[in-house]
C-alpha positions in Angstrom: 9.6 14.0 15.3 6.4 16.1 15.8 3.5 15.0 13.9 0.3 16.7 13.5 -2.8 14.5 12.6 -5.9 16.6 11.3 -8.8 14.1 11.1 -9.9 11.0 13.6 -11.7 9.0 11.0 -10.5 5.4 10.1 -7.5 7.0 8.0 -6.4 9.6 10.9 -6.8 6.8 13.5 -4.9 4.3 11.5 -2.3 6.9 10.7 -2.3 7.7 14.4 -1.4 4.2 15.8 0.9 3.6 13.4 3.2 6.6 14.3 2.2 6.4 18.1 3.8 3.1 18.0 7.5 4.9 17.2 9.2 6.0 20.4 10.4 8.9 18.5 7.1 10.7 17.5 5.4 12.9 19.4 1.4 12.5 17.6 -1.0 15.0 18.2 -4.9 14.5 17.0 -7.4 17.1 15.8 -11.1 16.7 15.4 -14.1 17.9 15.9 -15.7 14.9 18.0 -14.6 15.0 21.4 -15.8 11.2 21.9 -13.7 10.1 18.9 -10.7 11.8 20.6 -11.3 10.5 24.0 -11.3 6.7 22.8 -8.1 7.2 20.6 -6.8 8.4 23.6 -7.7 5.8 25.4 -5.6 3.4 23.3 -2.7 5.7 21.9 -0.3 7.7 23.4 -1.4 10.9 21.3 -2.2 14.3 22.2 -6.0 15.5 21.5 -7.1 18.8 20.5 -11.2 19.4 19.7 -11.7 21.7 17.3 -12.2 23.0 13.6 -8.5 21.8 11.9 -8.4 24.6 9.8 -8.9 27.6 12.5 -5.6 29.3 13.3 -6.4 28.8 17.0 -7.0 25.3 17.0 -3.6 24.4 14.9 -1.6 26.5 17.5 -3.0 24.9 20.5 -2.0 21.7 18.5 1.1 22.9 18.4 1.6 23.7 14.3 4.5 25.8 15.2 6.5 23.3 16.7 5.6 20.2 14.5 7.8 18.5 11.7 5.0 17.6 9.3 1.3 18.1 9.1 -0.7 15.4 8.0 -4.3 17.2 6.7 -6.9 13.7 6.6 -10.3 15.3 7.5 -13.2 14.4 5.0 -13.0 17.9 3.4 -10.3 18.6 1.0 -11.5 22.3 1.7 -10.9 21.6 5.2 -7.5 20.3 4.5 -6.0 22.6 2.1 -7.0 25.3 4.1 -5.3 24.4 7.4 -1.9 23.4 5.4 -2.4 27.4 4.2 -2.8 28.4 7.6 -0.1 26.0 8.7 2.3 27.3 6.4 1.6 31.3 6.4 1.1 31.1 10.2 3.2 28.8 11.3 6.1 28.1 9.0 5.5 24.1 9.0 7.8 22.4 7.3 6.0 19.8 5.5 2.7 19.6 4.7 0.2 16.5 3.6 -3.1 16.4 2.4 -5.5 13.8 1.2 -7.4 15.5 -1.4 -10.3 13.5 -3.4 -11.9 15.5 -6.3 -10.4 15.1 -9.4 -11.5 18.1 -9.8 -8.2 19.1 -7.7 -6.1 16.2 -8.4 -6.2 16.9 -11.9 -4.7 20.4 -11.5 -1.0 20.5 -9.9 -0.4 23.5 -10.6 -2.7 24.6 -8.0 0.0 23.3 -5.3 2.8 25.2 -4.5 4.3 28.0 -2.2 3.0 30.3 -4.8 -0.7 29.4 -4.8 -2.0 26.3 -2.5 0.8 25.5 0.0 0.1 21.7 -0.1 3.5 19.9 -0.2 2.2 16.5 -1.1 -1.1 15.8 -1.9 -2.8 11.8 -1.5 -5.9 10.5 -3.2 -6.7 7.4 -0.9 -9.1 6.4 -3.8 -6.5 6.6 -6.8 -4.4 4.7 -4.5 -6.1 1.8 -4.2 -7.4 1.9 -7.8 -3.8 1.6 -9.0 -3.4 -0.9 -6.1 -6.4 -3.5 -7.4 -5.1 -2.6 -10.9 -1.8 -4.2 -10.4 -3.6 -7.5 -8.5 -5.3 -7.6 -11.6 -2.6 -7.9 -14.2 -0.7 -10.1 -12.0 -3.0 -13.3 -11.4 -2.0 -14.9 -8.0 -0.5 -12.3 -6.5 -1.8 -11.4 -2.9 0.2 -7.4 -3.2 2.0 -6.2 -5.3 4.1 -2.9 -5.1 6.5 -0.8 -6.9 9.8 0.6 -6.4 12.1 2.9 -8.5 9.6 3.8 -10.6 7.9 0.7 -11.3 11.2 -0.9 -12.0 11.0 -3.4 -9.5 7.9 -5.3 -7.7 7.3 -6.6 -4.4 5.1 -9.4 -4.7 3.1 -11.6 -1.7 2.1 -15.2 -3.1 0.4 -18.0 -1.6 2.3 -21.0 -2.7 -0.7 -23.1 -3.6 -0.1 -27.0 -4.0 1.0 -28.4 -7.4 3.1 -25.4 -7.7 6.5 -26.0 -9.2 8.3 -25.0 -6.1 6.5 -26.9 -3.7 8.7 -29.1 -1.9 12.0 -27.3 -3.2 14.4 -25.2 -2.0 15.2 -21.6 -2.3 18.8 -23.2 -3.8 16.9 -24.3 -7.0 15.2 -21.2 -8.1 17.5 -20.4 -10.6 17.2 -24.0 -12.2 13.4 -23.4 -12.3 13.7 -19.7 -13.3 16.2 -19.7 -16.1 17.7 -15.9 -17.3 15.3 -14.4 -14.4 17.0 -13.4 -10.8 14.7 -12.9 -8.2 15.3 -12.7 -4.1 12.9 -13.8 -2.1 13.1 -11.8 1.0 10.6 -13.4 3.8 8.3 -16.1 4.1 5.4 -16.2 6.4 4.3 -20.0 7.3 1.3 -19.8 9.6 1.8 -16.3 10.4 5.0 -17.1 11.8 8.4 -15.3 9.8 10.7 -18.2 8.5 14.0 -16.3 7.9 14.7 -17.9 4.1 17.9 -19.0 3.1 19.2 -21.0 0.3 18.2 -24.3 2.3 14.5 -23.4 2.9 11.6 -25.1 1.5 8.8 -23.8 0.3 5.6 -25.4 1.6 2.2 -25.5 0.5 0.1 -22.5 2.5 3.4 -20.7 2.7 2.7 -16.9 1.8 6.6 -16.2 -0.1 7.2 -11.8 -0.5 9.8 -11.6 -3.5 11.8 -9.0 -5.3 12.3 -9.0 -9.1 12.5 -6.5 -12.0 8.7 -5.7 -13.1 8.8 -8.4 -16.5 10.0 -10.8 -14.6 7.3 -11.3 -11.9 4.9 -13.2 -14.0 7.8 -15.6 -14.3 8.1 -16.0 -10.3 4.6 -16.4 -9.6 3.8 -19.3 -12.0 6.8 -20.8 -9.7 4.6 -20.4 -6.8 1.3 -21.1 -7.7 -0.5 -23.4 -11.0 -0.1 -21.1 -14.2 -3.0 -19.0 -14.0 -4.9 -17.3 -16.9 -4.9 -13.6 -18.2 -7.5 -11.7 -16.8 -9.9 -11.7 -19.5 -13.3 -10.6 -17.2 -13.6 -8.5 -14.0 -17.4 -7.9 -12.2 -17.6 -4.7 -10.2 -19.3 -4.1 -7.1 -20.3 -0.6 -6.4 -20.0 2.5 -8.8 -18.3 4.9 -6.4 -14.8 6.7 -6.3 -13.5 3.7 -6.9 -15.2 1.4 -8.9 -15.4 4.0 -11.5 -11.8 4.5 -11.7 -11.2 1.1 -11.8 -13.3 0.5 -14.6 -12.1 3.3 -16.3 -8.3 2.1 -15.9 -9.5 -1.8 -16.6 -12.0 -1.2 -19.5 -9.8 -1.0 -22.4 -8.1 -4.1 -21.9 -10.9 -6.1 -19.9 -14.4 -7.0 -20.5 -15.8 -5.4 -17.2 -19.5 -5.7 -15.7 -20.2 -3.1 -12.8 -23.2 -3.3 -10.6 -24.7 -0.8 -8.5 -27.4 0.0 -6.1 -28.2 3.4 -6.8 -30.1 4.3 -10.1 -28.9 7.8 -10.2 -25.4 6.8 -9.5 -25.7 3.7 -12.1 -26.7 6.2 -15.1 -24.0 9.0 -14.0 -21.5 5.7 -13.8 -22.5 4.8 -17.6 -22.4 7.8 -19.0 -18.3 7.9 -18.1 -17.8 4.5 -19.2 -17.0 3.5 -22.6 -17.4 -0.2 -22.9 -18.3 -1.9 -19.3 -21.7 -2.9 -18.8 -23.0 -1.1 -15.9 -25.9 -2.7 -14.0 -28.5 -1.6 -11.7 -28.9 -4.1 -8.8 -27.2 -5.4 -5.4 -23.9 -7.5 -5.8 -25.0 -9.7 -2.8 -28.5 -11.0 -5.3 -27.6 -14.7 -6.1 -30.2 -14.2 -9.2 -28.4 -11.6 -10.5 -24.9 -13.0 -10.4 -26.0 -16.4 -11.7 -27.8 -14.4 -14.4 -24.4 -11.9 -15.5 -22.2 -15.7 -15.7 -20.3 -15.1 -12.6 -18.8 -18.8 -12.9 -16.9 -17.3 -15.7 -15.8 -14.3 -14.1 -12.3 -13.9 -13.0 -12.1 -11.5 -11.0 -15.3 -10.0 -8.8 -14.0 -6.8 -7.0 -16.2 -5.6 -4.1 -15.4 -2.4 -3.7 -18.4 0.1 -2.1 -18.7 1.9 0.8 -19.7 -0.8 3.0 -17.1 -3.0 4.0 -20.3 -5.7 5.1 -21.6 -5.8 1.8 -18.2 -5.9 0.0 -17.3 -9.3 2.0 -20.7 -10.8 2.2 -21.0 -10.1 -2.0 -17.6 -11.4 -2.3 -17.9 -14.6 -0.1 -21.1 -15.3 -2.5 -19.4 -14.8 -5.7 -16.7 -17.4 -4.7 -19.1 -20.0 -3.8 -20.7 -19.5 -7.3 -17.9 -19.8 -9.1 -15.8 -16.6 -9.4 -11.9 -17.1 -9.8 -10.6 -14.8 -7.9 -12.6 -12.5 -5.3 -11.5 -9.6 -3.5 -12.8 -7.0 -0.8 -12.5 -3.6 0.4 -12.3 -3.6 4.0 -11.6 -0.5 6.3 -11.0 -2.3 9.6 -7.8 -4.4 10.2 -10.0 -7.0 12.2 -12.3 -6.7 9.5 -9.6 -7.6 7.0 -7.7 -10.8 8.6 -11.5 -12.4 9.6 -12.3 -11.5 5.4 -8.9 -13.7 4.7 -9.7 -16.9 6.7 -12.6 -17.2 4.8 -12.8 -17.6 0.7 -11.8 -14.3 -0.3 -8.8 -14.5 -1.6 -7.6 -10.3 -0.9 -8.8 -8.1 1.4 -7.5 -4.7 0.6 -7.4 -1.9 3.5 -7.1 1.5 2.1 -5.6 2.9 5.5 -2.7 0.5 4.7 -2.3 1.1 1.3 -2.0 5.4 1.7 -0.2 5.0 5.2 2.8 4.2 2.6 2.4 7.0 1.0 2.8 8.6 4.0 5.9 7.2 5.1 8.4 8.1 2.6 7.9 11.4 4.3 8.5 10.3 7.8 11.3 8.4 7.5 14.8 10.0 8.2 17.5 9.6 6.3 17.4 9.1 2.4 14.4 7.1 2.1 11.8 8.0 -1.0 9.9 5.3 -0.8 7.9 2.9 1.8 4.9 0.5 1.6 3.1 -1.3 4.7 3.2 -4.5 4.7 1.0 -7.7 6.5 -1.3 -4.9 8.6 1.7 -2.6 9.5 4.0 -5.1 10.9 6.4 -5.2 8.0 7.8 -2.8 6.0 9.8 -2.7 2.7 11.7 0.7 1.8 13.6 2.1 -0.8 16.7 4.1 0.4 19.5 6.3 -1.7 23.0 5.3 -1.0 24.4 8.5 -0.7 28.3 10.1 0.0 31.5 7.9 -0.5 32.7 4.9 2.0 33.9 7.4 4.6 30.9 9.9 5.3 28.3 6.2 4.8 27.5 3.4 5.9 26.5 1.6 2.9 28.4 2.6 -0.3 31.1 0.8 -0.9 30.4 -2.2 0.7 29.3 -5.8 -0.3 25.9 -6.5 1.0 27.0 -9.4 3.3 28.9 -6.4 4.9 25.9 -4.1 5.7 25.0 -4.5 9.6 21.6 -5.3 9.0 19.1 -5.4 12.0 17.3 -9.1 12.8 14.8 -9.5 10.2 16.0 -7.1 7.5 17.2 -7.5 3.9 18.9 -6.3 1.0 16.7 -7.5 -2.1 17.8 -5.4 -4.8 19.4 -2.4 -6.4 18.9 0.0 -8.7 21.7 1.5 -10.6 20.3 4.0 -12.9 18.1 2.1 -15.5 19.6 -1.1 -14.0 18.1 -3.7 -11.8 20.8 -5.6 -9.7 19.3 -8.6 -7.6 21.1 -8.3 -4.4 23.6 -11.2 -3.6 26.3 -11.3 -0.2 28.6 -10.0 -2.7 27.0 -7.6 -4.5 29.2 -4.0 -3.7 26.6 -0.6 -3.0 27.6 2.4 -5.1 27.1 6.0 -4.6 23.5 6.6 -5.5 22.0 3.2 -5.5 18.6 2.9 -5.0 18.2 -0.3 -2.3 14.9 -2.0 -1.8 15.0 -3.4 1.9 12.7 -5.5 3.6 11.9 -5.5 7.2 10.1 -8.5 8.8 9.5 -6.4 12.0 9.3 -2.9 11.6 10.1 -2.0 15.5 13.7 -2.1 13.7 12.9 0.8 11.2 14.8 3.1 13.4 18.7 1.1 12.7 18.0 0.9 9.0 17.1 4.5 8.8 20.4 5.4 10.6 22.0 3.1 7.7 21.0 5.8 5.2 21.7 8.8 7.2 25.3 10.3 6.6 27.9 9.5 8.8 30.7 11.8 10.7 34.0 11.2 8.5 
């Protein structure tokens, strides 16, 4: 597949090596900085082009004719609507992706269509990983959380912490702890390592368990896994940008919320659009301040400005002073697994979080949804069983039939309104919905091929 990236910041970069990766994708790069371009060269196989993305010149000499999708990432949503209008009056490209920011946008579909903007799909990085910290939020414990079929069914990453119920016991005895609840768990990762689970595996302190169950039920498999924790009664905010004022926003009706930021300016604007949070002016890394706004009885401290520095340095400090649970925006992967070995409990990488987004429209065959998982290196999809036994590969066959790559699995189904746990037995019908797991995503290629139509 041709892929066109327009932007070599820390989204088009991360966007870049995750593709480049593919043996199948051919990636080319546009940007303005030729130095950027050079390095990501360096260390990719990608094509380069220098130049405005939105010129008509520069997208040909990318090659806009020939590619399969467009992926418009530059830090102007101008910039990036524009070239998908170029890309599709000029140059017929199929698909066409943008990240757009503004609300002002956003909050204006109508705006995108064949008709008027030709932006296929548009992605709002920020929104993203608002909803993303919202759902950590609601589910205490969790270390991800993700939806599928509509919010039907969540993934969930726990760190089985010790006291837990299921410390020390098998997979076997789930459903004796979790009675009228079916869950799968569909990979365990013990020391970074993958332990393939079965019904004989034993869930060990440290262990971090990824499981599949229908969205009420998740609560349920987490106090499993971990001491049952508390509602989340009050969050602390650190930085009033994008983000931090959507979160409050989504958080405040529910949640007591304090926000703190730096800016005076941006402090007043941030109060003026908030109903009930408290919204201070002051720097989140300031002991003083945090032992003066009770962080020891704060449950949640989200550090979430622009500086991923400040965010894990504010965060590490809450912790020590007695915040429950601390997490931290962090743009750099490195960044991100250093932030985890320490006491934060979540560091959240945007790039991650909207490279799913990107996916579902990647990925051949019938798959409509996909989330990134532990940095890139897993992946968990949902796929649409299509045709009848003789034209696929999946309908009409039991689960334990399916030939699966190494490290793959079958965690659930949805049948219309219906959430089936997957078992060896369970039969695939036309038009299933299947939620699949990959440990290793260098095996992305054989599922895909599961969902494409066969020859009769």
């Amino acid at each position: 597949m041709k892929i066109l990236i327009l932007g070599a910041g820390q989204v088009g970069r991360t966007v870049a090596r995750h593709f480049s990766r593919e043996e199948a994708n051919d990636v080319t790069v546009v940007d303005n900085d030729e130095d950027v371009l050079r390095d990501l060269q360096d260390r990719l196989d990608v094509h380069t082009v220098v130049g405005n993305a939105a010129y008509p010149s520069v997208l040909q000499a990318a090659g806009a004719a020939e590619a399969d999708i467009l992926v418009a990432l530059t830090n102007s949503d101008e910039v990036n609507m524009m070239a998908c209008e170029v890309a599709f009056w000029q140059f017929r490209t199929p698909t066409k992706i943008a990240r757009i920011r503004s609300s002002e946008y956003t909050g204006r579909p109508q705006l995108f269509s064949e008709q008027a903007i030709a932006v296929d799909v548009f992605i709002s990085p920020e929104q993203l990983v608002t909803e993303y910290i919202e759902r950590l939020i609601h589910n205490p414990g969790a270390l991800q959380v993700l939806e599928f079929a509509a919010g039907r069914v969540r993934l969930a990453g726990v760190r089985a912490a010790r006291g837990a119920p299921l410390i020390g016991h098998s997979l076997r005895e789930l459903p004796e702890h979790l009675e009228e609840v079916e869950t799968r768990v569909v990979a365990i990762y013990r020391g970074g390592r993958s332990v393939h689970p079965d019904g004989d595996t034993v869930i060990e302190e440290g262990d971090e368990v990824f499981f599949l169950a229908a969205r009420d039920h998740v609560h349920r498999v987490i106090a499993e896994l971990r001491k049952e924790d508390t509602r989340v009664r009050r969050v602390m905010i650190a930085g009033g940008g994008n983000i931090g004022l959507r979160l409050a926003r989504a958080l405040e009706p529910s949640t007591q919320i304090k926000l703190i930021e730096h800016d005076a300016r941006r402090a007043r604007l941030v109060s003026e659009q908030l109903q009930n949070a408290i919204v201070l002016c002051g720097d989140a890394a300031d002991e003083e301040l945090l032992i003066e706004e009770n962080i020891d009885s704060t449950d949640v401290f989200a550090a979430v400005t622009n500086s991923e520095e400040a965010n894990i340095l504010s965060a590490m400090l809450a912790k020590r002073l007695g915040a429950r649970k601390v997490m931290a925006l962090v743009n750099r992967p490195s960044y991100a697994d250093l932030a985890e070995s320490t006491s934060i409990d979540v560091a959240i990488a945007p790039q991650t979080i909207t490279i799913g987004s990107l996916l579902a429209h990647v990925r051949r065959g019938e798959v409509v949804r996909v989330h990134s998982l532990r940095r890139g290196a897993a992946e968990a999809i949902e796929a649409i069983a299509r045709g009848e036994e003789v034209s696929s590969r999946v309908v009409g066959r039991m689960v334990g039939e399916i030939a699966l790559p190494e490290g793959a699995a079958i965690g659930a189904l949805v049948r219309g309104e219906e959430v089936i746990i997957a078992h060896h037995d369970t039969r695939v019908r036309s038009n299933d919905h299947l939620i699949v797991f990959l440990s290793d995503r260098r095996h992305i290629e054989a599922v895909e091929r599961l969902f494409t139509r066969a020859a009769p």
